[in-house]
N, C-alpha and C positions, 0 to 999 in steps of 0.2 A: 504494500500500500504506500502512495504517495502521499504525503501535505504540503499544501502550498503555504508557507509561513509568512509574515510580515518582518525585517529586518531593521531596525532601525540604530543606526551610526549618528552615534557623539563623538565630538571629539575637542579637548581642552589642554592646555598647556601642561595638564598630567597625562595625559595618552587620548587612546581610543576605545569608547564603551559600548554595548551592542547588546539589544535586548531583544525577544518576540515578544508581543504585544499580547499573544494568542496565549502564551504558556507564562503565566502568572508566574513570577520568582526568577523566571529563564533571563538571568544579566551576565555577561561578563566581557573581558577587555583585551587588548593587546598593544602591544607599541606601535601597530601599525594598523591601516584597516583592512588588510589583509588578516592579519595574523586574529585580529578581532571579530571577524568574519567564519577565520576556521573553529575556531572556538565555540564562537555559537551555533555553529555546528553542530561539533560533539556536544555542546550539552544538550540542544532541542533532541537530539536520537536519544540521548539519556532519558529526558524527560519525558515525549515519546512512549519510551517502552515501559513505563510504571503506568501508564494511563491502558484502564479500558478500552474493550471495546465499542460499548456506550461513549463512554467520553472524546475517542477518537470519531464516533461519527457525530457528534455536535461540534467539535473540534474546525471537521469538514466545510460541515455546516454553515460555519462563520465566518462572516465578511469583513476585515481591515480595510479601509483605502486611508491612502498615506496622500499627500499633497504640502505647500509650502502655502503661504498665503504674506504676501506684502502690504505693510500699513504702513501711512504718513505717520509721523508724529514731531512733536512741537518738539 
């Protein structure tokens, strides 16, 4: 079975951080966003595999949409 995940990259003057939106708890980081990227990898398969089968089809189920939004400001 497949999921299609939500990835989302930070990144600040202490590194690069990276969570799924989808799997509550699922954060972690790397010095690069690459290496932050594979990371979250391995954990979402981690995480993944303690979940249901119930849980993995509402999982499915569920729609993220990511976008950026630009505001004026004083």
């Amino acid at each position: 079975m497949t999921c299609k995940l939500t990835a989302i990259i930070e990144q600040d003057k202490d590194g690069v951080f990276a969570y799924c939106p989808e799997l509550r708890g699922c954060h972690t980081q790397g010095d690069t966003v690459e290496e932050a990227l594979t990371n979250l990898r391995e954990a979402a398969e981690l995480y993944l595999e303690t979940l249901k089968p119930a849980e993995l089809r509402r999982l499915n189920a569920k729609t993220i949409l990511a976008t950026s939004l630009e505001i004026a400001h004083a």
